[in-house]
N, C-alpha and C positions, 0 to 999 in steps of 0.2 A: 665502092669500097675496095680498099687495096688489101693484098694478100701478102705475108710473109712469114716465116719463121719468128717466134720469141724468145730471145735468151735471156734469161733473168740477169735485174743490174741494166737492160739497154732501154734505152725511150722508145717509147709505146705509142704511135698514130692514137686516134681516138677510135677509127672505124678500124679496123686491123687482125686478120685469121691468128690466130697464138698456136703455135705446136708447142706444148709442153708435155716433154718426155720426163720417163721415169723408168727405173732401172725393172729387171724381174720380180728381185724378190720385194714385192707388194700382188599366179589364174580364176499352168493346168490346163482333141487336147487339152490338158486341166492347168491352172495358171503353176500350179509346177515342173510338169512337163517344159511348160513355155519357156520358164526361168532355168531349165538345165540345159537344153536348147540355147539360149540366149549366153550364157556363161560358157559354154562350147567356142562360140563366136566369140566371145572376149579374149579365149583362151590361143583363137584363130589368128585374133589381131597381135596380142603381143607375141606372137611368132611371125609376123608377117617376113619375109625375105625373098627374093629370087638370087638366084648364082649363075653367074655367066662364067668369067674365070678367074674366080677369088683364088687370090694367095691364101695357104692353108697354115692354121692359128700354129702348129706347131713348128713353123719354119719361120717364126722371127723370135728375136730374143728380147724383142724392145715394142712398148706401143705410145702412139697419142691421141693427149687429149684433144682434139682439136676445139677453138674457142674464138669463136666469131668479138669482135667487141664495136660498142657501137653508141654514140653520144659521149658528152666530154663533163655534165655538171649532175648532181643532182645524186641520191642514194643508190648503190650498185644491189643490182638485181641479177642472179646467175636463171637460166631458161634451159632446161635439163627435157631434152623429150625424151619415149617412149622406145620403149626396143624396135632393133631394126631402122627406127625413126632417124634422119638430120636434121639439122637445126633448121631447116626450113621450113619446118613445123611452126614455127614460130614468126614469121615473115610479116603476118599482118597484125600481131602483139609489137613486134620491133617497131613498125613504120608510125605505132599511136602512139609509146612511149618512149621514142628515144629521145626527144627534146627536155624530156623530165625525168629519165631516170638514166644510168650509166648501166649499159645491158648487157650482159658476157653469154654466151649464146655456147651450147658446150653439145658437141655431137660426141657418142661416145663411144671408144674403140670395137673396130670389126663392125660399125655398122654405117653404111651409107657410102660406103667407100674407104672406108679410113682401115687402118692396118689396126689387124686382131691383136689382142694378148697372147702373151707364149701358153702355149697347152696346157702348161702346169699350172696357171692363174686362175684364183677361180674371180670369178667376173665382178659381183656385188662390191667384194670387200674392196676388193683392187681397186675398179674405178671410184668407188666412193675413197678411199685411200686419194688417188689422183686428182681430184677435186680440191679437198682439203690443201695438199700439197699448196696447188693451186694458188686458190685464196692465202694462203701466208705468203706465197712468193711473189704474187699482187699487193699485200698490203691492205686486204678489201676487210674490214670491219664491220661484223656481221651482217653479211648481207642477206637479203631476201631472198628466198629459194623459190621458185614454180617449176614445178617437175609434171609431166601429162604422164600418168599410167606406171610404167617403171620408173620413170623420173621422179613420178611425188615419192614412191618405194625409197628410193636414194634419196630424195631430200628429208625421208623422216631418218634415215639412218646417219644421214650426215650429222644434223641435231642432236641424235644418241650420240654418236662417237666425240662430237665436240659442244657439246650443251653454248659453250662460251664465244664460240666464234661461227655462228649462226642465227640471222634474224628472221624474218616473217617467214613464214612456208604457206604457199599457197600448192594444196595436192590437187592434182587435175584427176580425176577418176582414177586413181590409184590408190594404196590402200597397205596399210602395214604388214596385212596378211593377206596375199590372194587365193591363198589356200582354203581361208575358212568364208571364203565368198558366196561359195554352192552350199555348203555345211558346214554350220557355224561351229560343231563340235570337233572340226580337226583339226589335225594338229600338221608339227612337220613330218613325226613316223610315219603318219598315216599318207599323208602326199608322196612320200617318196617314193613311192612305187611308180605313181604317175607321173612324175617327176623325171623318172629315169627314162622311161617309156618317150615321153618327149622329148630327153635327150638322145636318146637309140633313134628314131624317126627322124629326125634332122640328118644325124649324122650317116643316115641311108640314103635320103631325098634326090631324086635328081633336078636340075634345073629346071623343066617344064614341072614337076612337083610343084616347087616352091612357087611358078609363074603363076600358077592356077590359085595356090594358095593365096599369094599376095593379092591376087584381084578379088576376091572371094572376099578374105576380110576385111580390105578397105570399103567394100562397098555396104558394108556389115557395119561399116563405124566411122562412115562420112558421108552426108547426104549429096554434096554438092561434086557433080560427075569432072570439071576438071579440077576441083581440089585432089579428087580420087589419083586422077591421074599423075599430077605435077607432085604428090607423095609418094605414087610408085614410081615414081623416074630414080626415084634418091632410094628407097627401102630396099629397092632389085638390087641395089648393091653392096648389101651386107653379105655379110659372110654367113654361113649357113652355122655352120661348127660353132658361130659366135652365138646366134642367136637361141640353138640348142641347149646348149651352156646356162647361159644367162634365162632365158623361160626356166629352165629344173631349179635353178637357183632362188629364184622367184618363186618359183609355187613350194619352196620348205622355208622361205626365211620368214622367220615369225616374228615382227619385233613390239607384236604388242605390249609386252609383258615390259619392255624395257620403256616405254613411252612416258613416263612420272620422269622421267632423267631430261627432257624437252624444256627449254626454259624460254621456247620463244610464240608468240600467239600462230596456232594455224586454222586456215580456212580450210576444209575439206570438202571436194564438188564431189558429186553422184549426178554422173547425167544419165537420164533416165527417160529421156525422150523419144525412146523406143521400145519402151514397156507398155503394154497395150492397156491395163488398168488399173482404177486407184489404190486396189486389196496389192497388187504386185508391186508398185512404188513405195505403200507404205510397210511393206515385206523389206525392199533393200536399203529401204531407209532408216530401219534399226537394224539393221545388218552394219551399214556402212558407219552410225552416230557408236553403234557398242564398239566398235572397231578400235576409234580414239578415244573410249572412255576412260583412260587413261590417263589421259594429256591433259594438264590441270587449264590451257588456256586455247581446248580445240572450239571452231564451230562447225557447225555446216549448212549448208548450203543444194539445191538441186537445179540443175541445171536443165531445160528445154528441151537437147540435144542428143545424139548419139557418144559416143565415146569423147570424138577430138572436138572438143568444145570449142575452141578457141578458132575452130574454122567454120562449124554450122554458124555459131553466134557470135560472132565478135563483138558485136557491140554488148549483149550480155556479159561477156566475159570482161571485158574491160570495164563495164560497169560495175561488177565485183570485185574484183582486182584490184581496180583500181580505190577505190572506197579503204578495201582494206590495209590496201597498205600505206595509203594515207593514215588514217586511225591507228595503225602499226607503226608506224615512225614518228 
């Protein structure tokens, strides 16, 4: 795969890295115990980062998106991972569908190496803002979204903010609201507290902090030891301030309420393959279906797995996936 800059207006390789810039202004022992415990961990993963010596968010004025692209025929599908995460999350999804689908692979600012947003940005709106751009400056007509964890976060808000130029969503264990995941009763007021707390704690961290973190919850939410590893090579090099940022932001954005505005079929996973029994899956499994009760054409689905589905199971995951978004197009 060749790497370059993309300037909108110039011809495009098929396999080809896209920097697309964009200016500033744009989360019982009794099984409940287990399960607060368990969402602690989740809470662990979508913070995952280490800092070696990241450039700091408020010393650039400008970020990118960076955008892997990959195959030349067939309906475009955007691959949005998880915080902290790059696109190489997605590595063994790219290498079974790129001969049939056209795959844009989107790592996202401040994490994995890539240059943070200016300070003043707040994360969510921005990059999902950046995305969007994106797609119109591609020419990509409605494509299909798969976001793992933050990702699917961003793929349902994409859908909100543009109902019309968004097709299939497939959410990877991600979730409109990861606030109301522990306690179905709260809100954003209510997280914000913990929200900021998470914010404040990043932005104290020091590098051996976060090294310990990052190994702690990969292994919390990836079975296989050098999957673990070959995701911490790329997540140690997020920016700590980004992913700070972006977790507070995450655990107040609520967009259930706005989910009837969605005009496109999504598949919702819950992997759950680490929940020890069937009273505790059937616990998060109307947690996770009330979630998108909303969405006049959600389904869902339960996954085997730990959190990164798409690296325990592959072949499950492609076996859903794929199905749906056959039947979706």
């Amino acid at each position: 795969m060749t790497h370059h800059d993309y300037q909108p207006g110039t011809a495009k390789p098929s396999d080809a890295r896209i920097d697309h810039r964009v200016p500033d202004n744009n989360p019982r022992a009794s099984a409940r115990t287990w399960l607060k415990q368990g969402l602690v961990l989740l809470g662990l993963f979508l913070a995952v980062a280490q800092g070696s010596a990241q450039p700091l968010a408020e010393d650039v004025d400008a970020a990118t998106l960076q955008v892997e692209r990959y195959g030349t025929e067939g309906p475009a599908v955007i691959l949005i991972p998880g915080l902290s995460c790059g696109g190489d999350v997605w590595d063994g999804t790219v290498a079974a569908l790129r001969s049939e689908y056209r795959l844009f692979v989107v790592t996202l600012p401040g994490f994995a190496g890539t240059t943070p947003l200016a300070k003043d940005q707040m994360f969510l709106p921005t990059t999902r803002d950046m995305i969007l751009d994106f797609l119109r400056s591609e020419g990509l007509e409605r494509p299909a979204i798969i976001g793992h964890s933050l990702g699917a976060h961003l793929a349902y808000a994409l859908a909100i903010a543009a109902p019309e130029a968004i097709g299939p969503i497939v959410a990877v264990d991600g979730l409109p609201f990861l606030g109301a995941l522990q306690d179905p009763s709260a809100t954003a007021e209510t997280t914000a507290p913990i929200a900021e707390q998470m914010r404040a704690m990043f932005e104290n961290m020091t590098a051996e902090q976060f090294s310990g973190q990052n190994e702690l919850a990969l292994r919390s939410m990836i079975r296989d030891p050098k999957e673990i590893e070959r995701i911490q090579a790329t997540s140690r090099l997020s920016d700590p301030k980004t992913v700070g940022k972006a977790m507070a932001e995450l655990m107040v954005s609520d967009l259930r309420v706005d989910l009837q505005k969605i005009q496109s079929p999504i598949l919702q996973l819950g992997a759950f393959g680490g929940l020890p029994t069937d009273d505790l899956r059937e616990i998060m499994g109307t947690r996770y279906k009330n979630q998108i009760g909303a969405a006049a054409q959600a389904r869902f689905a339960v996954a085997p797995t730990l959190h990164f589905v798409m690296l325990d199971d592959l072949d499950f995951f492609l076996g859903v996936v794929s199905g749906f978004l056959e039947e979706s197009h």
